[in-house]
C-alpha positions as CSV (number, residue, x, y, z in Angstrom):
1,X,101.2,72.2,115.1
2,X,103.9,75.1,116.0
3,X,104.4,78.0,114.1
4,X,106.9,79.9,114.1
5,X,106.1,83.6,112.5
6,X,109.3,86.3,111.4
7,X,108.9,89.6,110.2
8,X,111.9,92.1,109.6
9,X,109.6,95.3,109.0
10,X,109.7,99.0,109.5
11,X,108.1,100.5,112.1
12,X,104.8,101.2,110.5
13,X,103.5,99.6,107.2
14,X,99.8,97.6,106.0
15,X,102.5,94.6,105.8
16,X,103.8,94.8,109.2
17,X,99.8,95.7,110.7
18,X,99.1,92.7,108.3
19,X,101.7,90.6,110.4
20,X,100.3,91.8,113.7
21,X,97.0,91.1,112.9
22,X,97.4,87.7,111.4
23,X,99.9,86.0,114.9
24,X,97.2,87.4,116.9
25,X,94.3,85.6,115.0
26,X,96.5,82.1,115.0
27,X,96.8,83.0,118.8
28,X,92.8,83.3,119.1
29,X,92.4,79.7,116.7
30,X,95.1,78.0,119.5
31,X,98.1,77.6,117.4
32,X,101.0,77.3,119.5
33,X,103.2,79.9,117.8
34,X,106.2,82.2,118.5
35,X,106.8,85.5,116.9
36,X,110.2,86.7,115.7
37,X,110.5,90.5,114.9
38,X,112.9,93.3,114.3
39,X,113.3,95.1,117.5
40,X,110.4,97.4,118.0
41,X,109.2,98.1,121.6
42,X,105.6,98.9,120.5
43,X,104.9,95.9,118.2
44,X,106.5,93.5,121.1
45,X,104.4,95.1,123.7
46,X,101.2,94.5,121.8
47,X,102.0,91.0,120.6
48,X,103.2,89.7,124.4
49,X,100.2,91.6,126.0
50,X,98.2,88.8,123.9
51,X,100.0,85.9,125.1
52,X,102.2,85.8,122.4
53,X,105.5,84.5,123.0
54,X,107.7,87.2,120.7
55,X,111.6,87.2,120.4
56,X,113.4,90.6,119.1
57,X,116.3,90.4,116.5
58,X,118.1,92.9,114.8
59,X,117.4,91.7,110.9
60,X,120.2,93.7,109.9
61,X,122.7,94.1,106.6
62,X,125.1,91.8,105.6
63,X,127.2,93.0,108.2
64,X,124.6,91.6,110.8
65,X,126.2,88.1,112.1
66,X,124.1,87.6,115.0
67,X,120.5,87.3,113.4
68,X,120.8,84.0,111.4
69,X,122.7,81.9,114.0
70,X,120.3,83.3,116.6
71,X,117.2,81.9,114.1
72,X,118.9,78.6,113.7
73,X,119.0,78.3,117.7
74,X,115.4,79.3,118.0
75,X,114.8,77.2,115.3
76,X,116.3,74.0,117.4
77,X,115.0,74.8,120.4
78,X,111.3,75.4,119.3
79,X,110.8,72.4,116.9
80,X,108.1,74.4,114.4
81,X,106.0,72.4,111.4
82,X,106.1,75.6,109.8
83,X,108.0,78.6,109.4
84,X,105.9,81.5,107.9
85,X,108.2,84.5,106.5
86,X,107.1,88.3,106.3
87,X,109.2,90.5,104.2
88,X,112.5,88.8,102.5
89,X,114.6,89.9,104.6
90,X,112.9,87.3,107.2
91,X,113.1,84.8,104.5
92,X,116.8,85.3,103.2
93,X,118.2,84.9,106.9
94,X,116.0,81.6,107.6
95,X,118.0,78.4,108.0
96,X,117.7,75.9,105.9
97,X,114.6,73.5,105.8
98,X,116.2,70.5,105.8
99,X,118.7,70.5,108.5
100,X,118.8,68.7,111.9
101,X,115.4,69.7,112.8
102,X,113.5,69.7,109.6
103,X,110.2,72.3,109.0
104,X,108.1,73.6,106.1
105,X,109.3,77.0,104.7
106,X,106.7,79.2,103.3
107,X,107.4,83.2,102.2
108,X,104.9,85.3,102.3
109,X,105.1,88.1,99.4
110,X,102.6,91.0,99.6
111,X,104.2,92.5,96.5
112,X,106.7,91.9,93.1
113,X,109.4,90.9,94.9
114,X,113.0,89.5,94.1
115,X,112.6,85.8,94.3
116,X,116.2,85.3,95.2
117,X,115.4,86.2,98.7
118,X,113.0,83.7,98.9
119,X,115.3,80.3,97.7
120,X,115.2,78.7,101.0
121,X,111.4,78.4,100.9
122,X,109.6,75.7,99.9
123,X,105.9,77.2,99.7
124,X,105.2,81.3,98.2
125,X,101.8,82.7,99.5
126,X,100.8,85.8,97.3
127,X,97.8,88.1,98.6
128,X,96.9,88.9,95.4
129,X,96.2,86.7,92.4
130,X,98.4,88.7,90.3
131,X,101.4,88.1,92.4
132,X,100.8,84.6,92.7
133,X,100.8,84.8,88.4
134,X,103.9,86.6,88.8
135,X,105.5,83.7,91.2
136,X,104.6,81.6,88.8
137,X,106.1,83.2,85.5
138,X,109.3,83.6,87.3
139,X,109.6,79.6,87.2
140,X,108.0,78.4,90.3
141,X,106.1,75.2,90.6
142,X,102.0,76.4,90.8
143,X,101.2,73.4,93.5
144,X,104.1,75.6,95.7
145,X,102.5,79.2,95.4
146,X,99.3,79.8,97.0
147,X,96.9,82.6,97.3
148,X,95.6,83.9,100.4
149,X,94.2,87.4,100.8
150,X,94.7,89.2,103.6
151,X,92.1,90.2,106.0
152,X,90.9,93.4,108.2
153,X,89.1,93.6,111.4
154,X,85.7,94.5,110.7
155,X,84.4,95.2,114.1
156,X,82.5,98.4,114.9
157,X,83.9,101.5,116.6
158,X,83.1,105.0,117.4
159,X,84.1,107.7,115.1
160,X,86.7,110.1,115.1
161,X,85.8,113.0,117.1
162,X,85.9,115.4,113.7
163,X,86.4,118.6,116.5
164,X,89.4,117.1,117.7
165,X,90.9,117.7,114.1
166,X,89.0,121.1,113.5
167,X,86.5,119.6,110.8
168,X,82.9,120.8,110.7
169,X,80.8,118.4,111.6
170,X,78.8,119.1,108.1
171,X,81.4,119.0,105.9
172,X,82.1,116.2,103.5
173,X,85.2,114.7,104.6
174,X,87.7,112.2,102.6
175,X,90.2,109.6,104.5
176,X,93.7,108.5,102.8
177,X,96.2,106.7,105.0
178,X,99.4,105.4,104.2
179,X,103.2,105.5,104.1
180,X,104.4,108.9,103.0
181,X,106.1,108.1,100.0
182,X,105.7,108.7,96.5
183,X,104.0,105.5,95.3
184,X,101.0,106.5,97.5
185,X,99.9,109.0,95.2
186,X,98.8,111.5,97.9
187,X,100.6,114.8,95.8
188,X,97.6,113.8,93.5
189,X,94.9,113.6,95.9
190,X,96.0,117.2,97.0
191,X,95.4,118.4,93.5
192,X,91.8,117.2,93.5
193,X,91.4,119.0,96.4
194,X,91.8,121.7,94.5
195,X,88.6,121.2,92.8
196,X,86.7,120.0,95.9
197,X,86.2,123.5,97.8
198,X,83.9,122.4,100.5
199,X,85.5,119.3,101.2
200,X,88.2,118.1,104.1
201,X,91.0,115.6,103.8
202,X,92.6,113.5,106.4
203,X,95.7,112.4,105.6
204,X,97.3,109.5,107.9
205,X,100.4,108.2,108.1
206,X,104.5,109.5,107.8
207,X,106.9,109.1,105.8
208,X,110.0,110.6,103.6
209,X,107.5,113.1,101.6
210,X,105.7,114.2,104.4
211,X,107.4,118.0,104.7
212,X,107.1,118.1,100.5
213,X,103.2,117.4,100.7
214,X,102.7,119.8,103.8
215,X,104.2,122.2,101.4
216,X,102.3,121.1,97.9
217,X,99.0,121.2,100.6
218,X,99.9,125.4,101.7
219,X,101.1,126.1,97.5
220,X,97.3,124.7,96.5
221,X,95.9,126.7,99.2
222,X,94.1,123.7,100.6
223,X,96.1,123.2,103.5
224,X,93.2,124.7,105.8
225,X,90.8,121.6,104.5
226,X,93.9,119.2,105.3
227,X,94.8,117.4,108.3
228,X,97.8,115.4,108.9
229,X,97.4,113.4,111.5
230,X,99.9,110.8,112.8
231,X,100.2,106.7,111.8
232,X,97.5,105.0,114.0
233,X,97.8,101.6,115.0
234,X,94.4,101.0,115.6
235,X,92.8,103.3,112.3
236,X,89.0,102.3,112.7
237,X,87.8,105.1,114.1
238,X,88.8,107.2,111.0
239,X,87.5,105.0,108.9
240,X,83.7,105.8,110.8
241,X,84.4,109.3,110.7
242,X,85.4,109.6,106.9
243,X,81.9,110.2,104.6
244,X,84.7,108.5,101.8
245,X,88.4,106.7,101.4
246,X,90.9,107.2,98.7
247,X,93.7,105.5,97.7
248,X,95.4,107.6,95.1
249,X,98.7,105.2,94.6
250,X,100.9,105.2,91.8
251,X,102.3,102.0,92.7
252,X,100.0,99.6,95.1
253,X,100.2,95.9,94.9
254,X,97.3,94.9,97.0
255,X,95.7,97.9,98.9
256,X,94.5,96.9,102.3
257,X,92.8,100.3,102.6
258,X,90.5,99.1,100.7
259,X,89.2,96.2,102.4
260,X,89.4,98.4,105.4
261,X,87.2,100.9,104.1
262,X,84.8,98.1,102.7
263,X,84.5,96.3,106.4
264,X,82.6,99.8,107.4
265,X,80.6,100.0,104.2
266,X,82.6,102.9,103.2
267,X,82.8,103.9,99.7
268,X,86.4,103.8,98.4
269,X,87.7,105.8,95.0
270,X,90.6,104.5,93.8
271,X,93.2,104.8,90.6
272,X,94.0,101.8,88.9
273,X,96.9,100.6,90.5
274,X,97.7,96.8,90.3
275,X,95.8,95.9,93.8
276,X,92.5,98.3,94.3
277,X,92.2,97.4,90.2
278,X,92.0,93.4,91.0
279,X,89.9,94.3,94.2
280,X,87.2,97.0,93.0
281,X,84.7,96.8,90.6
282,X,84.4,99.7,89.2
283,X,80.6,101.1,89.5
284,X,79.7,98.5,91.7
285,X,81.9,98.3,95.3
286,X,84.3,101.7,94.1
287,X,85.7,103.7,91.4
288,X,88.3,103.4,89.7
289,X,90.4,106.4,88.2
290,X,93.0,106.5,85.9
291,X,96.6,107.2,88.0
292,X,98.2,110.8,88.7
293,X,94.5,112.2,86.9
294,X,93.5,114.9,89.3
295,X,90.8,116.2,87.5
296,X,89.0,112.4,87.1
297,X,90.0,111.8,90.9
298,X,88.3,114.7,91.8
299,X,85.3,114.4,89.1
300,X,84.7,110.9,91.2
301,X,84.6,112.3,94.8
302,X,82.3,114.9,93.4
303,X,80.0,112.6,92.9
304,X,80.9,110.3,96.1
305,X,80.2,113.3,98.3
306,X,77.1,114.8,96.2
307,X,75.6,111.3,95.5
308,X,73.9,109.9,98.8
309,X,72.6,107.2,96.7
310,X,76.0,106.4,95.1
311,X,77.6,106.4,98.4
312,X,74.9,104.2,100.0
313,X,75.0,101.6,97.1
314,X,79.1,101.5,97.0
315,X,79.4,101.4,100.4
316,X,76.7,98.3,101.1
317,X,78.2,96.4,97.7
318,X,81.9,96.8,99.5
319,X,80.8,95.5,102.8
320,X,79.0,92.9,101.0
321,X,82.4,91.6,99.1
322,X,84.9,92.2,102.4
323,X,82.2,89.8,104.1
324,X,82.6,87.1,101.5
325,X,86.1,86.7,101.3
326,X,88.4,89.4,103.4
327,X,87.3,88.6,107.3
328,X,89.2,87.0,109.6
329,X,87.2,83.7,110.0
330,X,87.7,83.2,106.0
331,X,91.7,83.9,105.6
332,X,92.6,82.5,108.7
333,X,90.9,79.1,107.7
334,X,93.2,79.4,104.6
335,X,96.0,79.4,106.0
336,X,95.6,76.6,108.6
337,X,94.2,74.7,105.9
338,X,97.5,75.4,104.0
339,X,99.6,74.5,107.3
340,X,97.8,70.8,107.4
341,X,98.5,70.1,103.7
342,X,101.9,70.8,103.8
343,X,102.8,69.1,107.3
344,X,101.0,66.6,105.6
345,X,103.5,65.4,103.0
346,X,103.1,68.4,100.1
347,X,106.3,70.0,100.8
């Protein structure tokens, strides 16, 4: 079967890692696949330095006449089964299904998005159940939307050296990572900070709010226990360094944080935003906080940090769900399981 995989993404994002991670494991199962992306240097190095055949296109505005032609030639020349759609701008500027050289359409939605971008498809995958409910309310067929979670690498890593950053080696020390943007919640986490006087934050990522949270950090006086460091690629050794993840977010569909922080039997604190609040239960693999609450986020991480017991049990119970249903053996066997039903006549 060929694949062919598109993604018009930013830079940096959990859906465009998600993207990267996902052609690479369809390149390790043998599918003979090629990747279509936005032009970025970085995720094109990566991608060809696995084999993977991967074309750039520009994925622009309506003023962009080049990128739909250029998919419909790609399109003709590499014959695909199935055409897998990241993102809706990927999905808006796909040909048609059912032209001269017919394929199976499925978008890929990782959040509430406008279905109008998506009218060229055939298939919706959701990586939540509650966006797959919302597919569905919005007048789609249920055999055509499917849920398939998404999936982290799990392998083990060194930490973090916590001396490169300037954090004791002692000290209790937190991990949120993530786009700088105001649906990430991380203004809140600050605040808690407040609260937590002996413990250190790293904060990873950029974004649009990163000057106002270096600001809010030096106004709270905890910007000596704060470290931004830069978007990583490759997070896992934060993740070993971090006694703790949070994921503070206003708005956060699925939280893939979350699932990272559970493949290294970390214990995650989270508010109750739609995705960690379908993913966590509460007491058992994380906590769950109420959103923009400071005070409770803080009142958790006490006893996170404090607890050894709390963090041991939270930490083994997440590892334990990410190895039932969240590795890379189990999603990727979804989704070529998906593939063969659909090539097989369920279009």
């Amino acid at each position: 079967m060929r694949l062919l995989a598109a993604m018009a993404g930013a830079k940096h994002g959990g859906a465009e890692a998600f993207f990267e991670r996902l052609v690479l494991a369809f390149q390790h199962a043998g599918v003979e696949q090629r990747a279509v992306i936005r032009s970025e240097p970085a995720r094109a190095d990566r991608l060809r330095g696995a084999g993977i055949d991967v074309r750039e296109l520009r994925f622009g505005g309506w003023l962009d006449l080049l990128t739909r032609p250029a998919l419909s030639r790609l399109i003709a020349e590499f014959r695909p089964a199935v055409a897998l759609s990241f993102m809706s701008r990927a999905a808006s500027m796909m040909p048609p299904p059912w032209g001269a050289v017919p394929f199976v359409h499925i978008g890929r939605l990782g959040g509430y998005y406008d279905l109008k971008y998506y009218s060229s498809c055939q298939h919706l995958v959701a990586n939540t159940e509650d966006i797959a409910r919302y597919i569905r309310d919005s007048g789609w067929p249920a055999k055509r939307v499917h849920y398939v979670p998404n999936f982290v690498d799990g392998s083990n890593t060194d930490p973090e050296d916590r001396a490169a950053h300037d954090t004791p080696a002692d000290a209790p020390l937190l991990l949120a990572l993530g786009r700088f943007h105001a649906n990430k919640g991380f203004d809140t986490l600050l605040r808690a900070l407040v609260d937590l006087p002996d413990v250190y934050l790293w904060l990873a990522g950029d974004g649009p709010e990163e000057k106002s949270l270096l600001a809010l950090a030096h106004e709270l006086d905890v910007l000596a226990r704060t470290r931004f460091l830069s978007w990583r690629a490759n997070p896992a050794p934060l993740f070993a360094a971090a006694d703790a993840v949070v994921v503070p977010s206003r708005r956060e569909p699925l939280g893939n944080v979350v699932i990272e922080a559970w493949a290294r039997a970390k214990p995650v604190v989270a508010s109750l935003s739609e995705g960690p609040r379908q993913l966590i239960e509460t007491g058992k693999d994380g906590l769950l906080v109420p959103i923009d609450d400071a005070k409770a986020l803080a009142y958790a991480l006490r006893h996170v940090v404090d607890e050894s017991s709390l963090k041991q049990q939270l930490g083994e119970a997440g590892y334990e769900t990410y190895r039932k249903k969240f590795t890379e053996e189990a999603v990727l066997g979804q989704y070529l399981e998906l593939f063969a039903r659909v090539t097989a006549g369920e279009k």
